[in-house]
ZAMARGU-4260 file (C-alpha; in steps of 0.2 Angstrom, whole numbers, plus 5000, padded with zeros to 4 digits):
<rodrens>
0) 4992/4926/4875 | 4979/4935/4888 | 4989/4948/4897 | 4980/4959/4910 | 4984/4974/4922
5) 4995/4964/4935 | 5006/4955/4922 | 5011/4973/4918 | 5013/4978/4936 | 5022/4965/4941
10) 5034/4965/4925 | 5040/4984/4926 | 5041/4981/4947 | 5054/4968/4940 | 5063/4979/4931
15) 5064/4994/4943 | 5071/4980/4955 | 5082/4975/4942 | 5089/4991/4940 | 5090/4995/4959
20) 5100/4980/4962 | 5112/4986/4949 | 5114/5002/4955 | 5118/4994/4972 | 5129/4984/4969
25) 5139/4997/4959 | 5136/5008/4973 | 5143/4997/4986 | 5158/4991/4976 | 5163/5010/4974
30) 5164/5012/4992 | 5148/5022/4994 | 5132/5018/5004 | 5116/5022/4990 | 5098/5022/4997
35) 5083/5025/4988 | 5074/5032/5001 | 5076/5048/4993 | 5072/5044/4976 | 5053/5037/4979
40) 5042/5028/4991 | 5042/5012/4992 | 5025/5003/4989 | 5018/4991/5002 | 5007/4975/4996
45) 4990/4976/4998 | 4975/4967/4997 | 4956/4975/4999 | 4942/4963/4998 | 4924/4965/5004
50) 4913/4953/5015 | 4894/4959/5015 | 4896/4969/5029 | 4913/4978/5029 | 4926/4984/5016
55) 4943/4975/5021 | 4960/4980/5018 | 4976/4973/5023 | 4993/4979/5021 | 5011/4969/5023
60) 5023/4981/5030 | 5033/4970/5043 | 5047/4978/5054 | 5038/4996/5053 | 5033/5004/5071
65) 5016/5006/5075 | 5016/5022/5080 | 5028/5028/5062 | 5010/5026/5051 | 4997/5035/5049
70) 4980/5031/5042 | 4965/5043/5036 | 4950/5045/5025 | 4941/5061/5016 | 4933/5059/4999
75) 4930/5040/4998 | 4949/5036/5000 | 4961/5028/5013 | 4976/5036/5014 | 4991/5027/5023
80) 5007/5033/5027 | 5024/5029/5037 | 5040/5027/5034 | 5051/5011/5041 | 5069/5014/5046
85) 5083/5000/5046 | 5090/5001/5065 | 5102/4985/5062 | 5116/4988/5074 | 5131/4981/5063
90) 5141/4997/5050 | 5136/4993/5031 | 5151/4992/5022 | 5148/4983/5008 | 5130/4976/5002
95) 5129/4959/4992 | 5110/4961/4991 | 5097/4973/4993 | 5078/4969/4995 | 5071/4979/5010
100) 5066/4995/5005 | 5065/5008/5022 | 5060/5025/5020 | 5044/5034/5020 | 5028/5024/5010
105) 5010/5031/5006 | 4997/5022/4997 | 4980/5029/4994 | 4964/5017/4990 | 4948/5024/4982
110) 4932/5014/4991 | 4921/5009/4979 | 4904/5009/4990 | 4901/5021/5003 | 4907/5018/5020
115) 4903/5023/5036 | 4916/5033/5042 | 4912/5033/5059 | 4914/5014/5063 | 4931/5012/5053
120) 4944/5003/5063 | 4963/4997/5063 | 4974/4987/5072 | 4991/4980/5066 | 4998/4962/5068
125) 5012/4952/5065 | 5018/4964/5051 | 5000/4967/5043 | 4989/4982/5046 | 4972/4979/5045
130) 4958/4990/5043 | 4941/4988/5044 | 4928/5002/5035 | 4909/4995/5038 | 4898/4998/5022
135) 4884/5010/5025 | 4871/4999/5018 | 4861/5007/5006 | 4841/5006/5001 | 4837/5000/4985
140) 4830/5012/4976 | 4810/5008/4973 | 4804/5003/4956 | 4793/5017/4948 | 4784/5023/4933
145) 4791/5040/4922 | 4779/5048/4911 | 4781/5051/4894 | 4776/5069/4890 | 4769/5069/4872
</rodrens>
């Protein structure tokens, strides 16, 4: 069986949730309201693809506010940050299920090719972020002969 990188993620992600769902519902049936804000960020799904002039990436993070994330680079990586709060109007008593995670998130994404900083750009959409880093595009370097020192 060929297993890779994701298989792994998406196994222990499993898990975690397993284990949250657990704790919620004992939680809940004890009377108590838990969240697990406190305990870590959340993770938001992304995806970064490249087209042959730009570096692409795309983030779900539906029923956040625009203006609660944040988005910078320094050193080759994109940095976002927010945090999503739950404003329903009706008192939690007891939960059957928990899914939605709110609280504060922060992803960080090394680029792999240089990028012009200058240029980048991000609007968000229907629940997705979307930003847009141009590639600096680069010279190939000219074929040339070394000598050999004897």
């Amino acid at each position: 069986m060929i297993s890779n990188d994701n298989d792994t993620y998406y196994k222990a992600d499993a898990k975690q949730n397993k284990i949250e769902q657990i704790l919620s519902e004992f939680f809940s049936f004890a009377g108590k309201e838990y969240s697990f804000d406190s305990m870590s960020p959340w993770k938001p799904q992304a995806d970064i693809y490249e087209t042959p002039e730009d570096i692409i990436v795309k983030m779900a993070i539906p029923g956040t506010k625009p203006h609660n994330v944040q988005v910078s680079f320094s050193k080759d990586t994109l940095t976002i940050t927010g945090h999503r709060t739950d404003d329903s109007p009706h008192e939690k008593i007891c939960f059957y299920q928990v899914e939605i995670r709110y609280g504060y998130f922060e992803r960080a994404f090394y680029m792999p090719k240089p990028v012009d900083t200058n240029n980048i750009k991000a609007s968000y959409k229907e629940g997705f972020l979307q930003i847009i880093l141009p590639k600096i595009q680069q010279k190939e370097p000219e074929a040339f002969a070394i000598k050999i020192n004897l």
